[in-house]
N, C-alpha and C positions, 0 to 999 in steps of 0.2 A: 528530472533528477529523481532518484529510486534512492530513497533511504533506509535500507531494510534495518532499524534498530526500534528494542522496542520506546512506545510512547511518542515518536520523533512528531506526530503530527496532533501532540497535546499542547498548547500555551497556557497559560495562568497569568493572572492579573495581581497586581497589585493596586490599592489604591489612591489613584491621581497619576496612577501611570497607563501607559500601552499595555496591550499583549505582549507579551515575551514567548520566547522559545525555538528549536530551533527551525520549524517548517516555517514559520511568519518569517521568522531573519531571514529565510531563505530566500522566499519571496519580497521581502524588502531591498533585498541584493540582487533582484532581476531575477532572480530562476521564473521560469513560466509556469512551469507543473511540478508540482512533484508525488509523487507514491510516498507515503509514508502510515505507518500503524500511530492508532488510538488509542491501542491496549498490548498485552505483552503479546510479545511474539518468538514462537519457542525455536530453539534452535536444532529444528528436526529436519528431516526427509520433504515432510509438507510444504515448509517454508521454503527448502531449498530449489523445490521444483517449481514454488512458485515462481521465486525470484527467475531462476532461468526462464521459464514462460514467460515473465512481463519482459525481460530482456529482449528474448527473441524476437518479440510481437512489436514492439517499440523498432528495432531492425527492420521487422520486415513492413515499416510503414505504420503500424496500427497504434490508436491512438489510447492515452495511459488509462482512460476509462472503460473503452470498449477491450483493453486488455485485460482489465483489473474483473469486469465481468464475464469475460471466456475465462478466467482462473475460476470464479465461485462456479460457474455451472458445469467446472471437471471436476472442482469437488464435489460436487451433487451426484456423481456419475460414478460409482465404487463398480470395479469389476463382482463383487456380488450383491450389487444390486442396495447394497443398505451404506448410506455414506455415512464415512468417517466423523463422527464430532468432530474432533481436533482439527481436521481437515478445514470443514466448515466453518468452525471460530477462526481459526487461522486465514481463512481468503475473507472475509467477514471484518478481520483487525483494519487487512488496509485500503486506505483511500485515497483519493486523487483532489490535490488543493491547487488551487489558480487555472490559468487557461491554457488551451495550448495542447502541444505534446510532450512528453518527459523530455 
């Protein structure tokens, strides 16, 4: 499961409770994997090519970690040669929680 929103794969604790939030729910409800950000995730161009990329790669078999790391090493890859910041925080936000494939 790919939740492109920002924070989705932050929980916080309360005291004498569980984790909360909503990557853990998710996986509490059976999802196996999922993609989700740590931090904000802006609603640009970056983002958007990521998401299509893990989409695709997920499609074409490949698995949500080995996807999620061909997105960081295209942001590493700027056609002049100096990558984007923003590019780099942005594949850098998300991560891959529980086992499996998305």
């Amino acid at each position: 499961m790919v939740v492109a929103t920002c924070e989705s794969a932050i929980s916080g604790g309360r005291a004498g409770a569980q984790l909360h939030g909503l990557a853990s729910t998710l996986l509490q409800l059976g999802a196996r994997t999922i993609i989700a950000a740590v931090g904000a995730l802006p609603d640009d161009e970056c983002t958007r090519d990521t998401m299509i990329g893990v989409h695709r790669d997920i499609q074409a078999g490949i698995g949500a970690a080995d996807s999620l790391a061909r997105r960081r090493a295209a942001s590493l890859r700027a056609s002049d040669g100096a990558p984007d910041v923003v590019d780099v925080a942005t594949s850098a936000t998300l991560v891959t929680l529980g086992v499996g494939t998305a």
